[in-house]
ZAMARGU-4260 file (C-alpha; in steps of 0.2 Angstrom, whole numbers, plus 5000, padded with zeros to 4 digits):
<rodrens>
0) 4950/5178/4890 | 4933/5184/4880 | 4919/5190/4892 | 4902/5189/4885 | 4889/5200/4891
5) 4885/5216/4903 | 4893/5218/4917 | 4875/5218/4929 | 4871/5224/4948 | 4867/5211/4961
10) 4851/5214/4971 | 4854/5234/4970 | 4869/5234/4979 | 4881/5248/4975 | 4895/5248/4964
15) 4911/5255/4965 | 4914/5259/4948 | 4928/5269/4939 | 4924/5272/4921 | 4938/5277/4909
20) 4930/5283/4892 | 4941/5282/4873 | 4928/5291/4865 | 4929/5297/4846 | 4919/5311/4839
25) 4913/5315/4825 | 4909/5333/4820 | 4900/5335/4802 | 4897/5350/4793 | 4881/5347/4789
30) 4870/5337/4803 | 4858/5331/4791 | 4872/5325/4777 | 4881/5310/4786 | 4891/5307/4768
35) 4900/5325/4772 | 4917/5331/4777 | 4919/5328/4796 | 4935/5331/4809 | 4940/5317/4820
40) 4940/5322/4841 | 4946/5309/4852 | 4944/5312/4872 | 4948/5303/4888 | 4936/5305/4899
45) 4934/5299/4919 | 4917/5298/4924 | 4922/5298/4944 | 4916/5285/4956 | 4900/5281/4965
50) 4885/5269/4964 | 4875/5261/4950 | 4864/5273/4948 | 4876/5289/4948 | 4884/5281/4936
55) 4869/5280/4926 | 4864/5295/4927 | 4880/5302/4922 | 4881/5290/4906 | 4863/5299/4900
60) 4869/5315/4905 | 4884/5311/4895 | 4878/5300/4881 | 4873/5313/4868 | 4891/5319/4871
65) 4900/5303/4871 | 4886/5290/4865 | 4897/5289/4851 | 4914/5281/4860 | 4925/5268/4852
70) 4936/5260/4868 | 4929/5261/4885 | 4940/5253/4900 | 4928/5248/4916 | 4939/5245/4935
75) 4927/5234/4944 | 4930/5235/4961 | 4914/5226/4969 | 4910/5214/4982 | 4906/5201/4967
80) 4917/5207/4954 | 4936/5215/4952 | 4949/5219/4939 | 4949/5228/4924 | 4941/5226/4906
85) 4942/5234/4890 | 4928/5235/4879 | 4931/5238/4859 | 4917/5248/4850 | 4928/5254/4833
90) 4926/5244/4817 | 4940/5248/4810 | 4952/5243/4825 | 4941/5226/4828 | 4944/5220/4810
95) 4964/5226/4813 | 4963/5215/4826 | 4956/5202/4819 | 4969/5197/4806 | 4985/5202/4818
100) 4979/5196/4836 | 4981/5175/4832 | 4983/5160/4845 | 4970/5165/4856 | 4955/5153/4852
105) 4942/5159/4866 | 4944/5179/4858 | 4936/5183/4843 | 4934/5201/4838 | 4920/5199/4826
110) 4906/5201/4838 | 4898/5217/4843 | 4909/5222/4857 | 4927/5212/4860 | 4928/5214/4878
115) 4945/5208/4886 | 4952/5206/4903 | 4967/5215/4908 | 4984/5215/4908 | 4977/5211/4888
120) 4992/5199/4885 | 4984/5194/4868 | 4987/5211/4865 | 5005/5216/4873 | 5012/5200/4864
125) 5007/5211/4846 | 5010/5228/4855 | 5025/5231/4842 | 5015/5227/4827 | 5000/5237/4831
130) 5010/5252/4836 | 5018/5250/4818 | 5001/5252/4812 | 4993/5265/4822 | 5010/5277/4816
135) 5006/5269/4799 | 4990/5274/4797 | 4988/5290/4807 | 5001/5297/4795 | 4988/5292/4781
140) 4975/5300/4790 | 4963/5287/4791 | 4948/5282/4806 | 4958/5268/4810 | 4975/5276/4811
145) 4965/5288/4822 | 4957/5277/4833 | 4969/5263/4837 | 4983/5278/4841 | 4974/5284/4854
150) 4969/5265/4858 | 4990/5261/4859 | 4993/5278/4870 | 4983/5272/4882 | 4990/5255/4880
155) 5006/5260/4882 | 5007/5269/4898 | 4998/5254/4907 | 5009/5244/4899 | 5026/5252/4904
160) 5028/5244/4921 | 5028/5226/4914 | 5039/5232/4900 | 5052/5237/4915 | 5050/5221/4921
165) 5055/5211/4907 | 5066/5222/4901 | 5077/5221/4917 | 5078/5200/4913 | 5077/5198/4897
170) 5091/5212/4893 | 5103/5199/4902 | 5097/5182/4895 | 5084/5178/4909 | 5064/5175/4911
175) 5054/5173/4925 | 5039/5160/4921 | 5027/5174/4924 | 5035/5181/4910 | 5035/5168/4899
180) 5022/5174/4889 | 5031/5187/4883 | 5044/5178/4874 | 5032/5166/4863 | 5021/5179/4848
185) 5009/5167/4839 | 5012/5167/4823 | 5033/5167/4827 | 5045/5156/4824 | 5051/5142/4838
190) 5067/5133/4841 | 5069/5120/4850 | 5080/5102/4847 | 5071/5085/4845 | 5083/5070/4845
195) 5097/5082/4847 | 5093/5088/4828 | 5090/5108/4827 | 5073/5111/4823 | 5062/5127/4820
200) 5042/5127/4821 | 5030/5142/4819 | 5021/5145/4834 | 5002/5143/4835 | 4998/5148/4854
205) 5004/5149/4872 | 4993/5146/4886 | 4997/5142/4905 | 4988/5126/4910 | 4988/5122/4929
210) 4978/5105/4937 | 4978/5101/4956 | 4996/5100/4959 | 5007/5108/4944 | 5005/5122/4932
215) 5016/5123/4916 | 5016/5134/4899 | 5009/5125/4884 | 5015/5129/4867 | 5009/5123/4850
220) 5020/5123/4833 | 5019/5117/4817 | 5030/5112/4806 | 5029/5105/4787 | 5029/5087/4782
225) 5026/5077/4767 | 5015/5062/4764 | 5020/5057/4747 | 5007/5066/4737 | 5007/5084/4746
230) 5016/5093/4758 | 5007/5099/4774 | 5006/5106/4791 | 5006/5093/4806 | 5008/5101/4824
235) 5020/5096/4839 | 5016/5105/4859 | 5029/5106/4870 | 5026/5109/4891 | 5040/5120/4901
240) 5033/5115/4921 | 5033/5129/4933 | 5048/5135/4940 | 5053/5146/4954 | 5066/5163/4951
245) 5074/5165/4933 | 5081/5153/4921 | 5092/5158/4907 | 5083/5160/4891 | 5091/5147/4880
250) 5092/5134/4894 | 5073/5133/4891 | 5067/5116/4882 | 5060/5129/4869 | 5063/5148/4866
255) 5061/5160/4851 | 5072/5159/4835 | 5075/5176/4837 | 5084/5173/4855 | 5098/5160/4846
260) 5117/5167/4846 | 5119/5160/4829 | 5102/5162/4822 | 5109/5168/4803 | 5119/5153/4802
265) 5107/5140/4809 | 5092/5149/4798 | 5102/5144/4781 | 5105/5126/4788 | 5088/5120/4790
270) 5085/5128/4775 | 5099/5120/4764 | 5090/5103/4775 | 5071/5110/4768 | 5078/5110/4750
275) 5087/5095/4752 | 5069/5087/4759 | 5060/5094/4745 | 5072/5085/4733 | 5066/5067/4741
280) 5051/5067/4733 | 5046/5053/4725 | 5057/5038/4725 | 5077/5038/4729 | 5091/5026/4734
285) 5103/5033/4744 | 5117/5029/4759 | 5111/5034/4776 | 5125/5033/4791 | 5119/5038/4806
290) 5108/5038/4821 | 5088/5033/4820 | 5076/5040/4831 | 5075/5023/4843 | 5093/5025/4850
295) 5102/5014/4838 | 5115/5019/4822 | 5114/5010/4805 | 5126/5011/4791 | 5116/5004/4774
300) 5108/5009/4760 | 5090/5011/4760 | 5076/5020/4749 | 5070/5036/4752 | 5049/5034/4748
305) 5037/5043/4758 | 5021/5036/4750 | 5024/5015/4751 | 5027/5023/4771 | 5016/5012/4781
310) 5014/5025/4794 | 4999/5039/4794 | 5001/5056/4792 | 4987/5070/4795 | 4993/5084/4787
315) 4983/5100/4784 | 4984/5110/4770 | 4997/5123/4770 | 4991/5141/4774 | 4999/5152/4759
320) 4993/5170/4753 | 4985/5173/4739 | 5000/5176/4728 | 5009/5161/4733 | 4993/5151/4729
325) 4990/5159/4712 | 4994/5144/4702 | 4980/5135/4710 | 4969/5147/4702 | 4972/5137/4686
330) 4963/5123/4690 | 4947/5132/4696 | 4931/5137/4682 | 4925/5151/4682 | 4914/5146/4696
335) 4926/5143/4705 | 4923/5123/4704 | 4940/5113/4703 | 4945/5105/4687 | 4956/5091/4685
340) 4974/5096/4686 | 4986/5088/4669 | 4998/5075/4675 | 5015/5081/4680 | 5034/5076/4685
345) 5038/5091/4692 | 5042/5091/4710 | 5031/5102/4721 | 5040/5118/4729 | 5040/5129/4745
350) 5046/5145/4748 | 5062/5151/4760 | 5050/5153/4777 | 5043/5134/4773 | 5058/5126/4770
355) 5065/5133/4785 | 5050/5124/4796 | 5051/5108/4787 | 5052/5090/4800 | 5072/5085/4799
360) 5064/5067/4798 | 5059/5057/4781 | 5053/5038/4779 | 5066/5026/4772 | 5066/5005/4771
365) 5085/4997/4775 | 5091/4987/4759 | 5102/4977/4771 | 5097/4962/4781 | 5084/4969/4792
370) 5073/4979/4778 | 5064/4988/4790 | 5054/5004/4789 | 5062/5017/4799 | 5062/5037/4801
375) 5079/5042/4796 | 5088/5059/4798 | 5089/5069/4783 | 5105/5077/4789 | 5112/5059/4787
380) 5104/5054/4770 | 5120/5052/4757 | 5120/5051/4739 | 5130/5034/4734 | 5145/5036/4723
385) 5141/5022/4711 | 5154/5009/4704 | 5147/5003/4687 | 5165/4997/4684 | 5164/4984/4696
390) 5154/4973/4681 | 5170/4972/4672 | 5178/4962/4690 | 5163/4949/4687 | 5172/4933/4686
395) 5164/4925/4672 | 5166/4921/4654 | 5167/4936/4642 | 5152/4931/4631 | 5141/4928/4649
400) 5144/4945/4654 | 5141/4951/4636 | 5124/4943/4638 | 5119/4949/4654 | 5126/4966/4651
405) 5114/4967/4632 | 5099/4959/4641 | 5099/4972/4658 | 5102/4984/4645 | 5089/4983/4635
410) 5077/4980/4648 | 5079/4996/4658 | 5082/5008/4641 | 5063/4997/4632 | 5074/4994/4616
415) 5063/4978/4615 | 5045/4981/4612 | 5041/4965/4610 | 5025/4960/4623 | 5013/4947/4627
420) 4996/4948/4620 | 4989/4951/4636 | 4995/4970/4640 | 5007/4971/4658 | 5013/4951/4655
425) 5029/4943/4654 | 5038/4961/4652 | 5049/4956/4667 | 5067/4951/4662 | 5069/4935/4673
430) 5088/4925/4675 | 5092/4909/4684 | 5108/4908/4693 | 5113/4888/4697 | 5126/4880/4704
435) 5137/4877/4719 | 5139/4888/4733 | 5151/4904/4732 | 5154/4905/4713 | 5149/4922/4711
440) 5127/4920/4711 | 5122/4934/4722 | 5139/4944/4717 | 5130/4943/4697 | 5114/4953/4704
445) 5126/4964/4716 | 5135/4969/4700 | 5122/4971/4688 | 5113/4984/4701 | 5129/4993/4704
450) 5130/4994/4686 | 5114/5002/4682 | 5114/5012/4696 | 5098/5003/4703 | 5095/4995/4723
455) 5097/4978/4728 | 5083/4971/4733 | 5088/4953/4742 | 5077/4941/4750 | 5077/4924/4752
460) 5066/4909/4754 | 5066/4910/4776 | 5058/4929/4774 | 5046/4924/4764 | 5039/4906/4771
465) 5030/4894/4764 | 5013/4898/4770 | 5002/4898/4757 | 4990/4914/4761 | 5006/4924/4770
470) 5018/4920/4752 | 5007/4927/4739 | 5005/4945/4753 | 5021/4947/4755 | 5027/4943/4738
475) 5016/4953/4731 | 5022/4967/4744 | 5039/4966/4737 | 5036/4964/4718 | 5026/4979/4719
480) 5041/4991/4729 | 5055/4982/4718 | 5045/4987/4702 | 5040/5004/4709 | 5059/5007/4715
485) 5065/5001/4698 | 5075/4988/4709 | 5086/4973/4703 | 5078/4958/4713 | 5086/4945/4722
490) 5078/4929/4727 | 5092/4919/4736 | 5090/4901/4738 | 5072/4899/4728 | 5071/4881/4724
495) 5055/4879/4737 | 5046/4891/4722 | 5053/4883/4708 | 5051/4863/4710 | 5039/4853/4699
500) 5023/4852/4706 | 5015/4834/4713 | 4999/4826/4714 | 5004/4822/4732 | 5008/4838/4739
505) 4996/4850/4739 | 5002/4863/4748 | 5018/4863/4737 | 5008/4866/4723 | 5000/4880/4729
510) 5016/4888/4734 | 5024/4885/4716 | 5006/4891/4708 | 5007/4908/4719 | 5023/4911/4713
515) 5023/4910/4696 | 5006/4921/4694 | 5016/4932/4703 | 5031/4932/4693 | 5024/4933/4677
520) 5016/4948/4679 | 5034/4958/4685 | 5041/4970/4675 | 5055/4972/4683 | 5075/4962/4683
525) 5072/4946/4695 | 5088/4935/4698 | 5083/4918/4705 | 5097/4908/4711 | 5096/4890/4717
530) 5108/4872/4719 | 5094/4861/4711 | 5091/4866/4693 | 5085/4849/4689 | 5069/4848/4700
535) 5063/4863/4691 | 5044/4864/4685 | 5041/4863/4666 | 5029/4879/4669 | 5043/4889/4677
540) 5057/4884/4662 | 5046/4892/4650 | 5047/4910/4660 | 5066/4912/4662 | 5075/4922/4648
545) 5089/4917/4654 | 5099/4903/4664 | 5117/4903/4671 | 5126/4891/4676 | 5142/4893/4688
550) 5155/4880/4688 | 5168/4879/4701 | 5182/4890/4698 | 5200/4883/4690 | 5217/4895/4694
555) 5214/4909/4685 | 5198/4911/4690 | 5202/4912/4709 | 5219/4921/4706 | 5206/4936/4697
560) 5195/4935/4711 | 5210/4937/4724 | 5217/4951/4714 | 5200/4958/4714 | 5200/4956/4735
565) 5214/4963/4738 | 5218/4978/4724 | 5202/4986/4732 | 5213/4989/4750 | 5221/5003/4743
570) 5221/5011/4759 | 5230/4997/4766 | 5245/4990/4767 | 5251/4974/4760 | 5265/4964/4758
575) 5256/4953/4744 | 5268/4954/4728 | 5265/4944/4709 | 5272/4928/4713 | 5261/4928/4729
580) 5244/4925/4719 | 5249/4910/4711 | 5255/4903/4728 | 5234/4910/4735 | 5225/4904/4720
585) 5233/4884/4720 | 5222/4883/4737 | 5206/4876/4733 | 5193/4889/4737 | 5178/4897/4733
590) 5174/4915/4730 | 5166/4917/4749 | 5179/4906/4757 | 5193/4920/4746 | 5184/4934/4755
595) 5181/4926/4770 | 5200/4922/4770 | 5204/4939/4768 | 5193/4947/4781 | 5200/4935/4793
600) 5218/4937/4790 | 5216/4956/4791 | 5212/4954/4808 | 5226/4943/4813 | 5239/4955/4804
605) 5229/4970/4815 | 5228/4960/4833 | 5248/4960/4830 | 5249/4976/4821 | 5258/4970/4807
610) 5255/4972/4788 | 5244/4960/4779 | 5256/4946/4772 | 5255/4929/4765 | 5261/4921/4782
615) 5241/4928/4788 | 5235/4919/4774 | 5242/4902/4778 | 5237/4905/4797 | 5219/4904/4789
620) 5221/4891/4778 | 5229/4879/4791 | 5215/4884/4801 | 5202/4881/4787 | 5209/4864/4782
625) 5209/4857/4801 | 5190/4863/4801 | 5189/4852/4786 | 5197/4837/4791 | 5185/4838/4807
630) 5169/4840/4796 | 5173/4825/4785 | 5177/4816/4800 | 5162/4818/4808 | 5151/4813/4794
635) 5161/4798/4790 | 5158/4793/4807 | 5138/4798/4806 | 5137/4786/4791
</rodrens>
């Protein structure tokens, strides 16, 4: 801690007072030419003890002598004041200080005379870096390699007990919380785990805190995060309590980097996990399997997008050299004024030492049922293996899927330049999908993104509501991250949105209004699907490119689609052979009842541990046709 001010007599009492003076003389040749050749003397000298005013008078005596002192060390031993500070006269050592002494907001060495309280932790924490200094720059012969040598001498021998101290427990893994401080440097690296996922900070301070009943060690790190527009440093303090003995070192909740048994290995992790983080700028569908941060695990796809993140960051900028930072330079006049930087698609960069600090958390939104905004670990981000061939498994007539696949096509490579008049409008490529349930609707748009490598993006009618005010947010929400994301768009079940409008129902009318603004103005690929094709409104008709209509499936059709089920278990077992299709495909089913049908017959052939055959299959299709005759029955009986 800083002390400002002389230390003063009360009422004339005496003092006890025993002064220890690092002085530094300087000799010139010529008195009267201060710009000469001079020699550098540095002395130790004890002034003895006694009261006030001995010690005055010796101080005049002295002060022609030693006036010119750069370090003077006062033992207070009073009956108003005790303990030891040291005062710091030399200008060199002071701006040395100054740049190498950091964490310790209540010292600052830019006043006249830096006084500090002994044992001068601040300055045994750095007591290897400014003995480094003081051999490095007494070899050069300089006033500062001068003065902080015989400043670190001193230093040194009142240091060595302490040293012993630590010594004798940290050689053996241990600290006493005492000792703490001396493990934690400002300006070091941290390591600590957070969510059981390693992480490393740079330390910023250590302090002991104490209140009426505790006392604990703070520390405050920082680490690197990423906003969506810049990187920066946010902070993170963690508390170790009091404790009583010794504890092992790295049983602490945090200890220094240095300390870790596999430090080079972890060290080119978490920097692998930095250059992986800095690859997720910007936008990014990817497969994440893993745990979250709120206790529960997922297993979907999801998109990696820091900006549309709802939650706030306050990031600082990051502190960088000067030659790290020369590319900003670039953007500055003459005067130092910015300019306006060009627009650019490069992805920003940090060095080794930044990477290695980066958070192991990154924002992502679920594609699957929940699509929710989470934290996920970046450790757990995959990159999805793509299966464009699965478009050739479509079960539809070839000249359909040759019409989808020319229209998706040509929309995501702009063959067409055709536009409205009205620049942004109707440059959307918009497909209705109609007919009866489980024909292959939602399977079209699940194909098409797989296809082009694009997320799905479902939602249905429920999610959206039909509340006027809260529809035309949360649509617009959507359209906006679909469009940004580049996603293929799925509105399941959108007859609400698409039924002609009536004189009589207002509120209907707004809802279809809404919607088709909305719509209009999309850039992006928009499959619609619906069971009521005919109650469309004229308005909407005139903005679908293009409309589809599913029929129910004959033979061949479900025969394809049970091939297609059952060829993709090719790490399973089955007993299924040709003639068995024809047997599967004469049952009258849809393509969600075929898959339903599978997954339900898989379990029965698992419960007896046997292999999937068609006796599991007419299990379930006993079943389903008992479920059937009961459904009929029960709305024979209702009419």
């Amino acid at each position: 801690m800083q002390i400002n001010g002389d230390i003063s007599e009360t009422n004339g009492s005496p003092e006890t007072i025993n002064d220890v003076i690092l002085l530094e003389r300087r000799d010139y040749e010529d008195p009267e030419d201060k710009d000469g050749f001079y020699s550098h003397r540095t002395k130790l000298y004890e002034l003895g003890k006694g009261p006030a005013a001995k010690r005055k008078r010796a101080e005049e005596g002295e002060s022609e002598e030693f006036g010119n002192y750069t370090f003077r060390c006062i033992e207070q031993n009073s009956k108003y004041t005790s303990g030891r500070i040291l005062e710091i006269k030399s200008d060199p050592v002071k701006k040395a200080l100054e740049k190498i002494v950091i964490g310790y907001p209540d010292i600052s060495f830019s006043v006249q005379t830096p006084i500090l309280n002994f044992p001068l932790n601040e300055l045994h924490i750095f007591s290897d870096k400014l003995n480094a200094l003081a051999e490095e720059e007494e070899g050069k012969g300089t006033e500062l390699g001068h003065h902080l040598s015989v400043l670190m001498k001193f230093l040194n021998n009142e240091w060595a007990p302490y040293n012993k101290k630590v010594s004798y427990w940290t050689d053996v893994g241990l600290i006493t919380y005492e000792y703490l401080w001396t493990l934690f440097q400002p300006g070091s690296y941290i390591y600590t785990t957070i969510n059981k996922k390693s992480r490393v900070l740079k330390l910023n301070s250590f302090q002991y805190q104490s209140s009426c009943s505790s006392k604990w060690a703070q520390l405050y790190g920082t680490y690197i995060d990423y906003d969506g527009t810049m990187f920066g440093e946010s902070s993170m303090d963690f508390t170790i309590p009091e404790f009583r003995g010794s504890r092992k070192i790295l049983e602490l909740q945090v200890f220094p980097l240095e300390k870790h048994p596999k430090k080079e290995a972890l060290v080119k992790r978490l920097i692998d996990r930095g250059t992986k983080f800095v690859g997720l700028q910007g936008y990014h569908c990817k497969k994440y399997n893993g745990p979250v941060p709120c206790g529960s695990s997922i297993n979907t796809r999801v998109m990696v997008d820091s900006l549309s993140y709802g939650g706030s960051k306050y990031l600082s900028a990051l502190k960088r050299s000067a030659v790290e930072d020369e590319t900003e330079d670039k953007y500055h006049d003459e005067d130092g004024n910015p300019i306006d930087k060009p627009e650019s698609t490069e992805l920003l960069e940090l060095t080794d030492d930044e990477k290695l600090i980066c958070t192991a958390l990154i924002p992502a939104f679920t594609l699957d049922d929940h699509k929710v905004w989470l934290e996920v670990f970046i450790d757990d981000i995959q990159d999805i293996e793509w299966n464009p061939e699965i478009f050739s498994k479509l079960v539809l007539p070839a000249e359909t899927k040759q019409l989808i696949r020319g229209l998706v096509e040509s929309h995501i490579n702009e063959k067409s330049q055709f536009d409205d008049f009205i620049e942004g409008k109707g440059k959307g490529l918009i497909s209705v999908l109609h007919g009866p349930p489980g024909l292959g609707k939602t399977m079209t748009a699940e194909t098409v993104a797989e296809y082009t490598k694009s997320p799905l993006y479902t939602i249905s009618a429920g999610s959206l509501g039909t509340n006027v005010s809260s529809l035309e947010k949360s649509l617009r929400r959507i359209l906006d991250l679909a469009q940004r994301w580049k996603a293929v768009l799925l509105l399941d079940e959108a007859d609400v949105y698409l039924e002609e409008r009536s004189v009589h129902d207002i509120e209907r009318n707004a809802l279809v209004s809404i919607f088709l603004r909305l719509v209009e103005y999309y850039q992006g690929i928009l499959f619609l699907t619906t069971n009521r094709v005919s109650t469309f409104d004229d308005a909407f008709q005139s903005r679908i490119h293009v409309a589809l209509r599913y029929s129910k499936l004959d033979t061949d059709a479900r025969e394809q689609i049970w091939r297609n089920f059952i060829t993709r278990m090719d790490k399973r077992e089955t007993s299924i052979v040709e003639e068995d299709y024809k047997e599967l495909s004469a049952v009258d089913l849809n393509g969600r009842q075929i898959k339903n049908a599978i997954r339900t017959a898989l379990s029965i052939a698992d419960t007896n541990g046997e292999t999937l055959g068609l006796k599991h299959f007419n299990i379930v299709f006993g079943v389903m046709a008992t479920f059937e005759r009961d459904l009929k029955g029960m709305k024979a009986s209702r009419t």
